[in-house]
C-alpha positions as CSV (number, residue, x, y, z in Angstrom):
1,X,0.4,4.9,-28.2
2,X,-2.3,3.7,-25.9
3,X,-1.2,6.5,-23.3
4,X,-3.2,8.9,-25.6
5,X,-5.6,6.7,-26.7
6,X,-7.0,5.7,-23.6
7,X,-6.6,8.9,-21.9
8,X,-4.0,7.4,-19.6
9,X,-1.2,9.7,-17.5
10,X,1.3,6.8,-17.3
11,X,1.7,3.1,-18.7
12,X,-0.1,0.4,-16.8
13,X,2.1,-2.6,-17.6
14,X,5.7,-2.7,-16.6
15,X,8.5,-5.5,-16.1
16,X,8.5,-4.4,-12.2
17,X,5.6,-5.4,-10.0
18,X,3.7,-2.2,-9.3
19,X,0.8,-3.3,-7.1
20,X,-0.9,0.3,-7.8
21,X,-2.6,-1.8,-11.0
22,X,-3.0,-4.9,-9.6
23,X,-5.8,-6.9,-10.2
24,X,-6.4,-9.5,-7.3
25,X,-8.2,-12.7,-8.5
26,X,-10.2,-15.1,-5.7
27,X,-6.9,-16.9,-5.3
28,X,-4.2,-14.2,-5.0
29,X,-7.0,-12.4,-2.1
30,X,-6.8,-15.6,-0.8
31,X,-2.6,-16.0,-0.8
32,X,-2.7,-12.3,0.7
33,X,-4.9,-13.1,3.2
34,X,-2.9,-16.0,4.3
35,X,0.3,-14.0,4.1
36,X,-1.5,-11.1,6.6
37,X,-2.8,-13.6,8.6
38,X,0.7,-15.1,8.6
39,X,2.2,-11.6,9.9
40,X,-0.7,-10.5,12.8
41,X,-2.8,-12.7,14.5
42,X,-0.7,-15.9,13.4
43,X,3.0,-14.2,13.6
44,X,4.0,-15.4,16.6
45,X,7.2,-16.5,14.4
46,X,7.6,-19.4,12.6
47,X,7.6,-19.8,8.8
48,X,4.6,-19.0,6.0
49,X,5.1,-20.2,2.5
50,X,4.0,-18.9,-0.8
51,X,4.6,-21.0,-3.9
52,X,3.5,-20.7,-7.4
53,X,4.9,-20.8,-10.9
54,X,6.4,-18.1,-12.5
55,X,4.9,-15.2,-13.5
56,X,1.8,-16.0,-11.5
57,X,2.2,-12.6,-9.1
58,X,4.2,-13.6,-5.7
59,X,6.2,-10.9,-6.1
60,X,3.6,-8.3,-6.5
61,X,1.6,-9.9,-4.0
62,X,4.7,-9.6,-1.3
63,X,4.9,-5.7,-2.3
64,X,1.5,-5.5,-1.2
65,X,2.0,-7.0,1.4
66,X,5.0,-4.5,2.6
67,X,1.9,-1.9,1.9
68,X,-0.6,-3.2,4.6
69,X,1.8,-5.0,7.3
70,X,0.3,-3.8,10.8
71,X,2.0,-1.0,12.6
72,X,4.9,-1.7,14.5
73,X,6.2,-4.6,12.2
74,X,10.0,-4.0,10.5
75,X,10.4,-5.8,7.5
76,X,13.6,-7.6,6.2
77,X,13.6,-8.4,2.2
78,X,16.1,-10.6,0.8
79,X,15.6,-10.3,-3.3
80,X,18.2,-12.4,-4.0
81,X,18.9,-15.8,-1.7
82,X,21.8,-17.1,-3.6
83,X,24.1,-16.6,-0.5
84,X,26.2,-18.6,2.1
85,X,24.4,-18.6,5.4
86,X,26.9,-16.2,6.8
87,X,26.0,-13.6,4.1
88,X,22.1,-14.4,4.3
89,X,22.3,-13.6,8.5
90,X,24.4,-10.3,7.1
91,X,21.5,-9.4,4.4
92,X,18.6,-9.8,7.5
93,X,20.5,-7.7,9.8
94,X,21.3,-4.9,6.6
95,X,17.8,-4.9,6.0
96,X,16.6,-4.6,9.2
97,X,19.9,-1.6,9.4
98,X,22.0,-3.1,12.2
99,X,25.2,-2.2,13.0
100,X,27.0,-5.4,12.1
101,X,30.6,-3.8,11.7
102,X,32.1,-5.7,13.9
103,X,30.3,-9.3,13.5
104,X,30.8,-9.5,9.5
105,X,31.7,-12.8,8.4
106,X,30.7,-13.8,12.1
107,X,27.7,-16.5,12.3
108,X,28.0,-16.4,16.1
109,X,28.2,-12.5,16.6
110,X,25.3,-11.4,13.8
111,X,22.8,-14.2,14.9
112,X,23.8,-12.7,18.6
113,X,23.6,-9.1,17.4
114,X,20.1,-10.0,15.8
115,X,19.0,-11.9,18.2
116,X,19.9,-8.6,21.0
117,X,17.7,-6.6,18.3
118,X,15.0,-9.2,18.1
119,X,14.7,-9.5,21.9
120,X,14.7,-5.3,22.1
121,X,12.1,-5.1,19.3
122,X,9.5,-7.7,21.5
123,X,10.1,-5.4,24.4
124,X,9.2,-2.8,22.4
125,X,6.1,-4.8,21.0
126,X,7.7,-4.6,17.4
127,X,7.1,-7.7,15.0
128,X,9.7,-8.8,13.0
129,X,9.4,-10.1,9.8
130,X,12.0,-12.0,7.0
131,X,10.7,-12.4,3.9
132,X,12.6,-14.1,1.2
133,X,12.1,-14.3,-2.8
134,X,12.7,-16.3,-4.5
135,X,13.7,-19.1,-1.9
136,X,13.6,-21.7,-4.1
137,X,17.2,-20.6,-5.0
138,X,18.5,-21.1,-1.0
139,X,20.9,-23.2,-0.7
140,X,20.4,-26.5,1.9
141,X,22.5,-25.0,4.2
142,X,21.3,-21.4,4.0
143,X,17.9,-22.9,4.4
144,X,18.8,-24.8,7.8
145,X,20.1,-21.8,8.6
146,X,17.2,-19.8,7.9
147,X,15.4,-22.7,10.3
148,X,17.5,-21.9,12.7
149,X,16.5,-18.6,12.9
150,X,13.5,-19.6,14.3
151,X,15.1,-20.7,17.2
152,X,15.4,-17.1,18.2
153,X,12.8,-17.0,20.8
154,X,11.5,-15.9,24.7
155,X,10.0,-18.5,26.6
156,X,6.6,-18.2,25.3
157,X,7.2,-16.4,21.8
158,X,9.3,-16.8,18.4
159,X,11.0,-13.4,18.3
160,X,10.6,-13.7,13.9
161,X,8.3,-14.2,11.4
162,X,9.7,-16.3,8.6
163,X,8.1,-16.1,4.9
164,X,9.9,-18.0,1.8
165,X,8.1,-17.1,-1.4
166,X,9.1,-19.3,-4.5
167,X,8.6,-21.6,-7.0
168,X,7.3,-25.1,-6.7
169,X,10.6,-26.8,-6.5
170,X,10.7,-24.7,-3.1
171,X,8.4,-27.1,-1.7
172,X,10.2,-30.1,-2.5
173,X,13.7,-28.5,-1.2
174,X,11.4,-28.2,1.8
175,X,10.6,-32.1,1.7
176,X,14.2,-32.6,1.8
């Protein structure tokens, strides 16, 4: 109905984050700046975290993200956290499309096949990015081993960049 009436060619509001109609208040500018900064001059690895309560646009604000990354940067999304740590490691290395065949169900052989790709993509002057949604819903033990992760390094440099999105309880499953 308001299609027509408002002369529009297709409907504004949607269920799915579409960050084509996004309107960025002071704060969210400010949460994607952070998140940027995170990924380029501060993505020497590690972890950035976004909280906020639901419905308040961390989702929409991580697809925007995806939209301005700097060049060179491969992206893993993880949607859904409610894994083991063996499948979370097997989720990174699908979304970063690595032939894990013969390590599934392996911790030892896909954190070594990631770390291989990890070491290959620094060579190659690649950034490497996790982000996770939703992380509020990682287990303890998927979240140590998403710490771990961050051991993956050179001498000088974390080899990935580690964002958890999430609720507020995320930060207290942090404290723990």
């Amino acid at each position: 109905m308001y299609l027509a009436y408002y002369g529009l060619k297709e409907a504004p509001f949607s269920i799915t984050p579409d960050p084509r109609f996004v309107f960025l208040s002071e704060r969210h500018k400010d949460a994607l700046a952070h998140l940027l900064f995170g990924v380029g001059q501060g993505g020497s690895g590690g972890f950035v975290l976004l909280t906020g309560e639901v419905g308040t646009g961390k989702t929409t604000l991580s697809r925007l993200l995806l939209e301005q990354l700097p060049e060179r940067t491969r992206v893993a999304l993880v949607l859904n956290p409610r894994l083991n740590p063996v499948q979370l490691v097997e989720a990174i290395c699908d979304e970063l499309k690595l032939d894990i065949a013969g390590a599934r169900g392996d911790l030892k052989g896909l954190v070594d096949t990631l770390n291989h790709f990890l070491l290959d993509a620094y060579a190659q002057g690649e950034r490497v990015v996790a982000i996770i949604d939703e992380a509020q819903n990682l287990s303890i033990e998927a979240l140590e081993q998403v710490r771990l992760l961050t051991n993956l390094e050179t001498p000088t440099h974390k080899l990935l960049q580690i964002i958890l999105i999430g609720q507020p309880e995320l930060r207290d499953k942090l404290g723990q």
